[in-house]
C-alpha positions as CSV (number, residue, x, y, z in Angstrom):
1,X,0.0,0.0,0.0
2,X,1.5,3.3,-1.2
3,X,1.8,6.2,1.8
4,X,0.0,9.4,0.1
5,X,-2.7,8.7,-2.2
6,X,-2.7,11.2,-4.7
7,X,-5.7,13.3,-5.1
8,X,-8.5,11.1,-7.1
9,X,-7.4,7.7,-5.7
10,X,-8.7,7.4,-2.7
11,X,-12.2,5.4,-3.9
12,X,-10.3,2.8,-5.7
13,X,-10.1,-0.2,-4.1
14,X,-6.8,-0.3,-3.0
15,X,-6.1,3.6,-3.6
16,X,-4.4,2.8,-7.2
17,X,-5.7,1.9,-10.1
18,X,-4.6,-1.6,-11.8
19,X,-1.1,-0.2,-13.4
20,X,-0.3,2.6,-11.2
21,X,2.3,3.7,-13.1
22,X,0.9,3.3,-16.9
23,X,-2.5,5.2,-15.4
24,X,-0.3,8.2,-14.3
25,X,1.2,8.4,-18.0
26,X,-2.1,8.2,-19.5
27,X,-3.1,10.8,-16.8
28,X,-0.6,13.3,-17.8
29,X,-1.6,12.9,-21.5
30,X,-5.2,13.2,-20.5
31,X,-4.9,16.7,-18.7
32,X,-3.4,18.1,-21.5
33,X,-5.4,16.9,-24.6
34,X,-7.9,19.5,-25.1
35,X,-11.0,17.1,-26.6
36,X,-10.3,15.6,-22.8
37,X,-10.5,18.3,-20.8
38,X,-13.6,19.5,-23.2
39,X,-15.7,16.5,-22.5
40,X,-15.1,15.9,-18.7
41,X,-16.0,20.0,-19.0
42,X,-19.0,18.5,-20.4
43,X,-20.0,15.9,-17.7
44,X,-19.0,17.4,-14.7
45,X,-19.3,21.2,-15.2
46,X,-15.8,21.9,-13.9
47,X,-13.4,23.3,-16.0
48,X,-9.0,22.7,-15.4
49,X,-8.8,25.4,-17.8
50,X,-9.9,27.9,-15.0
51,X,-7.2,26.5,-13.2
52,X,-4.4,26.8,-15.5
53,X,-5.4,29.8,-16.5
54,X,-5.9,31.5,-12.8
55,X,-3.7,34.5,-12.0
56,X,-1.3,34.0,-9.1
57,X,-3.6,35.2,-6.4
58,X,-6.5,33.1,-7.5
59,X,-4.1,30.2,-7.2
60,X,-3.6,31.1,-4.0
61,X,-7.0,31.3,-2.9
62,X,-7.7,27.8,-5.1
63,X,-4.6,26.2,-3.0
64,X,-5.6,27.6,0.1
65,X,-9.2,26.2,0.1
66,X,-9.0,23.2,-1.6
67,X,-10.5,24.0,-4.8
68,X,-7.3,23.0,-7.2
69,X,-7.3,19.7,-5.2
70,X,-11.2,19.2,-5.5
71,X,-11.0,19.4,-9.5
72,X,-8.4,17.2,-9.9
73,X,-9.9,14.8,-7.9
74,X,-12.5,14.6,-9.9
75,X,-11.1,14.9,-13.1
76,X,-9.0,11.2,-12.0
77,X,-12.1,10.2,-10.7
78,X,-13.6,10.9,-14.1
79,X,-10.9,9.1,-16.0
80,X,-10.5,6.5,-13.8
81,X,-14.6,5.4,-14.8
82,X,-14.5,6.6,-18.0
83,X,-11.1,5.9,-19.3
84,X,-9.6,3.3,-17.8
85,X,-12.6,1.1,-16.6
86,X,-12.4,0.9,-13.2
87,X,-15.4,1.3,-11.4
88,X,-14.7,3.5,-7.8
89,X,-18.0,1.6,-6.1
């Protein structure tokens, strides 16, 4: 069992997904393909194009309440169902 789960991971069954490691590569390319992004847009109604896009401060205010964190939760969350066929139960 890995230490720190990283945001998104901790409904999986055992905090990972099958293949940690290929799942983070495939995350990576996944938050940067824009048809991606676009369609979790779609489905969820948040948007980690306000986040990359956020000014310094807004960061800030993001970081300090959990916002940032929340999104990309969900956007793993999101791939994790959607993508990579693993159901979070």
């Amino acid at each position: 069992m890995w230490p720190t789960l990283p945001p998104g991971m901790s409904k999986t069954p055992y905090g990972w997904p099958t293949s940690a490691p290929a799942f983070y590569d495939f995350s990576l390319f996944a938050i940067e393909d824009a048809e991606c992004r676009c369609a979790f847009f779609k489905e969820t109604g948040k948007s980690l194009d306000e986040i990359a896009n956020a000014t310094q401060l807004e960061r800030l205010i993001d970081e300090a309440t959990g916002h940032t964190n929340t999104v990309i939760s969900a956007f793993l969350d999101w791939l994790v169902v959607n993508h990579w066929g693993e159901d979070l139960g």
